[in-house]
C-alpha positions as CSV (number, residue, x, y, z in Angstrom):
1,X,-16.1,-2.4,23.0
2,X,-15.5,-3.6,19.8
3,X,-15.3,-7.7,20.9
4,X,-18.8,-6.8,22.2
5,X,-19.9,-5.2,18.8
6,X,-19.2,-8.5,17.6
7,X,-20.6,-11.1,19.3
8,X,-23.6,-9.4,19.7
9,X,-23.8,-9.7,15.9
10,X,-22.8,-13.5,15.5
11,X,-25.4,-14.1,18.3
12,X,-28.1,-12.8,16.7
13,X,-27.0,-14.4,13.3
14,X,-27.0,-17.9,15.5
15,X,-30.4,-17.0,16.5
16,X,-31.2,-16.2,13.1
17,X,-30.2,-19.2,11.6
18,X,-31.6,-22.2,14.1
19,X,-34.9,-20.4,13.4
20,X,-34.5,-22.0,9.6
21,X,-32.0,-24.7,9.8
22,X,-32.6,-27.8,12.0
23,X,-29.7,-30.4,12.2
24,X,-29.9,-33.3,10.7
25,X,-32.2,-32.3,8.2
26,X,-31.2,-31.3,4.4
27,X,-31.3,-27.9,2.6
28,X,-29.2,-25.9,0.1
29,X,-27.3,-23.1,0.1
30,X,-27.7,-21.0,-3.4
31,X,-25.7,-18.2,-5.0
32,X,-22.7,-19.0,-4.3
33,X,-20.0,-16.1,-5.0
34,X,-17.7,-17.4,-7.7
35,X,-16.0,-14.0,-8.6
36,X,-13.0,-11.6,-6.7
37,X,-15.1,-9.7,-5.0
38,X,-13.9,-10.8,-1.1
39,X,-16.6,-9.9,0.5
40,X,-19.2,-11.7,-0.8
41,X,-16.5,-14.5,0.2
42,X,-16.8,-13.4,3.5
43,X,-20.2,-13.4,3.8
44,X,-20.2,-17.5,2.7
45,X,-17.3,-18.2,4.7
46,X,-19.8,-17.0,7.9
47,X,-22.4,-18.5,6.7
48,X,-20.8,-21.9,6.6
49,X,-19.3,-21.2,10.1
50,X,-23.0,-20.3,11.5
51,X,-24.3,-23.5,9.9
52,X,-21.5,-25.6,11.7
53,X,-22.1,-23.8,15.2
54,X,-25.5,-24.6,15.1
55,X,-24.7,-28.2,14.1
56,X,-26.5,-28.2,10.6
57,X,-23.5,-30.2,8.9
58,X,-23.0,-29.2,5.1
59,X,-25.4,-28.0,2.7
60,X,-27.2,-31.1,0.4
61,X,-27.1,-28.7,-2.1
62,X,-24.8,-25.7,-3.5
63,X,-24.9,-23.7,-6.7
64,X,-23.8,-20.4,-8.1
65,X,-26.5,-18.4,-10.1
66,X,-25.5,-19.7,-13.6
67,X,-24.9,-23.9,-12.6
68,X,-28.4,-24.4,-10.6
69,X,-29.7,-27.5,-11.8
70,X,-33.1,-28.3,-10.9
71,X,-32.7,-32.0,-10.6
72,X,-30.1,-32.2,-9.1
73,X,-31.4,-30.1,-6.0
74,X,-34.2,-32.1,-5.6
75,X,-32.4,-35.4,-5.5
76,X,-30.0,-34.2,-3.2
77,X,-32.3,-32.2,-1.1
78,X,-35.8,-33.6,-1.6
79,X,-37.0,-31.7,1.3
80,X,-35.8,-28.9,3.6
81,X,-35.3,-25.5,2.9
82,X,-33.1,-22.9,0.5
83,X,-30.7,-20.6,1.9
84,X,-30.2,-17.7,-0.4
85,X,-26.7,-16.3,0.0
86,X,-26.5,-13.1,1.8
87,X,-25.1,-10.0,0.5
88,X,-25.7,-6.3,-1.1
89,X,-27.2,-7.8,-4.7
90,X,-31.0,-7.6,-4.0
91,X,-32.4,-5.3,-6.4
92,X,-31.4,-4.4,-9.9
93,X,-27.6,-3.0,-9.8
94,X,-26.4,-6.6,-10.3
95,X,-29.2,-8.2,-11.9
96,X,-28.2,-12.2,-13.0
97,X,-28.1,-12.6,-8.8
98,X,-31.4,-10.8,-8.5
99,X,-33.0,-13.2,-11.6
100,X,-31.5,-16.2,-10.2
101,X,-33.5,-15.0,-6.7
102,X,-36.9,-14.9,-8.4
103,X,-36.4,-17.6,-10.2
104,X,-36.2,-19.7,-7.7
105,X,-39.2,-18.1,-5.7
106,X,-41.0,-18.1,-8.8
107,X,-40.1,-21.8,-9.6
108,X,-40.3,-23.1,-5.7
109,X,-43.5,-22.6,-3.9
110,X,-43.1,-25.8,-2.5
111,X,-40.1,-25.1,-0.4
112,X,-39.6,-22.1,2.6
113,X,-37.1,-20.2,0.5
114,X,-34.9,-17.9,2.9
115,X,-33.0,-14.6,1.9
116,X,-29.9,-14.5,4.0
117,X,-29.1,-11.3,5.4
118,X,-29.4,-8.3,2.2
119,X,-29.0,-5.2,1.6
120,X,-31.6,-4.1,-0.9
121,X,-31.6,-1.1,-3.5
122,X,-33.5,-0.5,-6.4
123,X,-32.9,2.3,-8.7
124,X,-36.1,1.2,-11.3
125,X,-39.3,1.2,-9.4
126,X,-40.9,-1.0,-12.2
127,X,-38.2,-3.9,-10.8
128,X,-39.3,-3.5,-7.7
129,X,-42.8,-4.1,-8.1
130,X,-42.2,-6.8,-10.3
131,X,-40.3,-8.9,-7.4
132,X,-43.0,-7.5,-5.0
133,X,-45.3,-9.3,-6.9
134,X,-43.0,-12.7,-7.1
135,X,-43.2,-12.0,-3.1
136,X,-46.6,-12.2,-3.0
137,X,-46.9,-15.2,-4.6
138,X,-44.9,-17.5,-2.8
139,X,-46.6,-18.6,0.5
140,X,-43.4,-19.2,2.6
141,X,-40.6,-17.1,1.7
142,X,-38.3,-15.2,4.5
143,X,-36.6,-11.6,4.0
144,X,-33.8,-10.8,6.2
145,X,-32.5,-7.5,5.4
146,X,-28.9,-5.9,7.3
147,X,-30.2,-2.3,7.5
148,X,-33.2,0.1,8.4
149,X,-33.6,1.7,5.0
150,X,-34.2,-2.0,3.4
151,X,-36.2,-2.7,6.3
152,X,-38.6,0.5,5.7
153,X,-38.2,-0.6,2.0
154,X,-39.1,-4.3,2.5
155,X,-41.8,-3.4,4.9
156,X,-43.6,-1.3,2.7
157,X,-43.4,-3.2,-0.9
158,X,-42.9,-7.0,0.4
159,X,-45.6,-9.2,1.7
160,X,-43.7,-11.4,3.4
161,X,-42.0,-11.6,7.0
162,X,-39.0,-9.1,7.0
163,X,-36.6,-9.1,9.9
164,X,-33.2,-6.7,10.1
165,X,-30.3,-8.8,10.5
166,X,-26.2,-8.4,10.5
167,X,-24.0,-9.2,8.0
168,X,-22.9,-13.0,8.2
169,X,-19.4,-11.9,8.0
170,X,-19.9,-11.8,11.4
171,X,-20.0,-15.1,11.8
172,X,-16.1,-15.5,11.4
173,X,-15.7,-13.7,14.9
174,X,-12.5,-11.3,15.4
175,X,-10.0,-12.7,13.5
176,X,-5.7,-12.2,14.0
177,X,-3.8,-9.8,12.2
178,X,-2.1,-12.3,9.0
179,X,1.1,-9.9,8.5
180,X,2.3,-6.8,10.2
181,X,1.7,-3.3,8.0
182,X,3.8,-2.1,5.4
183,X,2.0,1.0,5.3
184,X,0.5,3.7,7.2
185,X,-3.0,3.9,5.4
186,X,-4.4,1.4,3.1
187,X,-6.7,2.8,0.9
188,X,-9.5,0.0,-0.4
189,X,-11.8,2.2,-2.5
190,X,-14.2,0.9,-4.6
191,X,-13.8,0.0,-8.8
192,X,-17.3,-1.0,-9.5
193,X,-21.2,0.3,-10.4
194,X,-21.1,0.9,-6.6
195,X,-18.9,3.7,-6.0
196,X,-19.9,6.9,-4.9
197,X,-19.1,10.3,-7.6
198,X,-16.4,12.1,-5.5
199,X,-13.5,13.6,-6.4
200,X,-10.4,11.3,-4.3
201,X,-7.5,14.3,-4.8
202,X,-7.5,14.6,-1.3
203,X,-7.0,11.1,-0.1
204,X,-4.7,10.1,-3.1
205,X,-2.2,12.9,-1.9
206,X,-1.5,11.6,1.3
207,X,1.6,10.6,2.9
208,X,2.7,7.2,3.0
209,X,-0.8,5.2,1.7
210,X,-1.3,2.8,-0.9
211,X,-4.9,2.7,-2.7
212,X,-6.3,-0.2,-4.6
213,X,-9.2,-2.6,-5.0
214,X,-9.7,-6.6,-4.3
215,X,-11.2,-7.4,-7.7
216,X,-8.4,-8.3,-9.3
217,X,-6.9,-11.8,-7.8
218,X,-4.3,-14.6,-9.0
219,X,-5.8,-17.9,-10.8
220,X,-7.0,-20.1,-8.2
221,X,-6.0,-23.7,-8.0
222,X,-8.8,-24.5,-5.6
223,X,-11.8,-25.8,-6.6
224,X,-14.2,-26.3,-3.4
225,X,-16.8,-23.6,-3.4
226,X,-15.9,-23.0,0.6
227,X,-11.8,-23.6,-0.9
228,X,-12.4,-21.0,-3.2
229,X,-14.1,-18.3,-0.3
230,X,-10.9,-19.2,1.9
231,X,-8.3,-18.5,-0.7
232,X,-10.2,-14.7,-1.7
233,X,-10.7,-14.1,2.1
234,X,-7.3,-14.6,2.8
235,X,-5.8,-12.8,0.2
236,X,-8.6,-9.9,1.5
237,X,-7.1,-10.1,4.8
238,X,-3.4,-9.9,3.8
239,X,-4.2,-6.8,1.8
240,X,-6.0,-5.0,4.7
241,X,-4.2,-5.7,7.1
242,X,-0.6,-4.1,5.3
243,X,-2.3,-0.7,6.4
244,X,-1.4,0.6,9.8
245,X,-4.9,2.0,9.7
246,X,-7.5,2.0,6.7
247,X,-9.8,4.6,4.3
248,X,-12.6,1.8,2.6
249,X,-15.9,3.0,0.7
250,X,-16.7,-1.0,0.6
251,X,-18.8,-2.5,3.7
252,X,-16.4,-5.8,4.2
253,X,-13.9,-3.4,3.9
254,X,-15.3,-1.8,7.0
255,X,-16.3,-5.5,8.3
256,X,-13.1,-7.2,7.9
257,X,-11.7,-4.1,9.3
258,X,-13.2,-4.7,12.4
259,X,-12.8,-8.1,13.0
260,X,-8.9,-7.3,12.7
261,X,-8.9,-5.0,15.2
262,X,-7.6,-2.4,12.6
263,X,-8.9,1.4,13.2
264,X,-10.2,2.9,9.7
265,X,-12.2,5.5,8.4
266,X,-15.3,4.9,6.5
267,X,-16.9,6.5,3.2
268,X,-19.9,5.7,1.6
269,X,-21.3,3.8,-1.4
270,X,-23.2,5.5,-4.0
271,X,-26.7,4.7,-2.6
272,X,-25.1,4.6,1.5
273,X,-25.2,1.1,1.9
274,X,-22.1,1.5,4.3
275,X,-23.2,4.4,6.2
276,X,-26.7,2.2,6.8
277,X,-25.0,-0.4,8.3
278,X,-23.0,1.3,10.6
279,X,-25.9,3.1,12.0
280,X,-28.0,-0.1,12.6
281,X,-25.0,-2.2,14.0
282,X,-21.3,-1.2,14.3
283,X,-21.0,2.3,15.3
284,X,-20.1,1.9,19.2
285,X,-16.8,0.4,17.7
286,X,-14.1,2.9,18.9
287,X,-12.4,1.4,15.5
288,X,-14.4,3.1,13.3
289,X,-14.8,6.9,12.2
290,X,-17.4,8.5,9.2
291,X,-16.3,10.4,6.3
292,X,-18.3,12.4,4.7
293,X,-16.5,13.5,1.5
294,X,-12.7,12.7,0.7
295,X,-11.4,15.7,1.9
296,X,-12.6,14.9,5.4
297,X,-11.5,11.5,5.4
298,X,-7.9,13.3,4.5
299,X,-7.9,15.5,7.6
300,X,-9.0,12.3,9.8
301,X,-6.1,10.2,8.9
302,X,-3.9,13.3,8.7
303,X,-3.4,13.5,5.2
């Protein structure tokens, strides 16, 4: 059940992507995720694997938020269009990737500019209506959104085509176990402006589980933005995978989970991102259980 859980993801991300990309043509891939985070290395590291199933070859163009040079793109991509890299950072929780977005919508009504699969969450209205009205502008951009509640959202505010969509994690396909466990529950709970108020007592008092996060990572001696991806993603994979089974609150916790093959119980983030993608697209996996509070994800993994 799982395997089929899936594929049916990477196909429709396939689908997704040959509706934007045609091979042999240029465009660029934006936003690149030059930070610890591991899933938003993930998330490139599918995305470069849809691109090369659908026989797109490499981007003419690539930039993180803060390096995006304008003349350089449009030498090296004088026509085609941009890929904006997928994620949770549409809206105004982590800002510099959501003023890099409209900048480029903003500066680029010449080009179709496509939002790789989002999850979107605004806690300002005013910011909002503000990229609402960048939206309206622009007479060829493309929202792809990985859950209903951004879908209602986007439908409502946006006036531009809006399509749900799965994560492009899912693009790596199910991927083998790296190391054998050295634990019986891994705990990856969030650090960040995304984690949920809860009290943890519960969990942290369980038998034979470690807890930590995957924002902290060794200096890196690669230098290729895909390098780079593959380095974090593996050291993501090696962490996970020491638990015999895992308690996330992060969605590529749950993700990567999955694609191991490694049961886990799920909480939330603080606005239920998590929760919201599990509903639209993973929760026939027989991998996968929902947690409520911490005290309920103790009693699941028999804490």
């Amino acid at each position: 059940m799982s395997e089929t859980v899936i594929e049916a993801q990477r196909k429709a991300l396939l689908d997704l992507y040959r509706r934007h990309v045609t091979p042999g043509l240029p465009y660029a891939l934006v936003d690149y995720p030059d930070h610890p985070n591991v899933g938003d290395s993930a998330i490139w590291l599918g995305e470069i694997a849809l691109l090369d199933a659908i026989g797109a070859g490499a981007p003419a163009y690539m930039a993180r938020w803060d390096d995006f040079d304008e003349a350089a793109f449009r030498a090296a991509c004088p026509t085609g269009p941009i890929l904006i890299h997928g994620g949770g950072n549409l809206g105004d929780i982590w800002p510099h990737h959501q003023r890099f977005r409209e900048y480029l919508i903003e500066r680029f009504p010449d080009r179709r500019i496509v939002q790789l699969p989002q999850s979107i969450h605004f806690r300002d209205p005013t910011n909002r209506d503000h990229f609402a009205a960048l939206v309206g502008r622009h007479p060829d951009f493309h929202l792809h959104v990985r859950d209903n509640a951004s879908l209602n959202l986007a439908r409502r505010h946006f006036d531009c085509p809006s399509t749900l969509a799965p994560d492009s994690a899912f693009g790596l396909g199910s991927i083998k176990r790296p190391v054998v466990a050295d634990c019986r529950v891994l705990m990856l709970l969030r650090s960040d402006a995304e984690r949920a108020a809860r009290d943890d007592a519960p969990l942290l008092a369980s038998s034979g589980a470690v807890t930590l996060d995957w924002l902290e990572e060794p200096r890196l001696t690669e230098t290729s933005p895909t390098a780079k991806a593959e380095a974090r993603v593996e050291r993501g994979l090696r962490l996970l995978a020491r638990g015999e089974l895992i308690v996330t609150d992060r969605l590529h916790g749950h993700i990567l989970a999955l694609l191991l093959g490694i049961p886990h119980v799920v909480l939330d983030n603080d606005y239920g991102k998590v929760g919201a993608y599990i509903a639209a697209w993973t929760q026939r996996s027989p991998l996968v259980r929902q947690a409520r509070s911490s005290q309920a994800a103790a009693e699941l993994i028999g804490g």
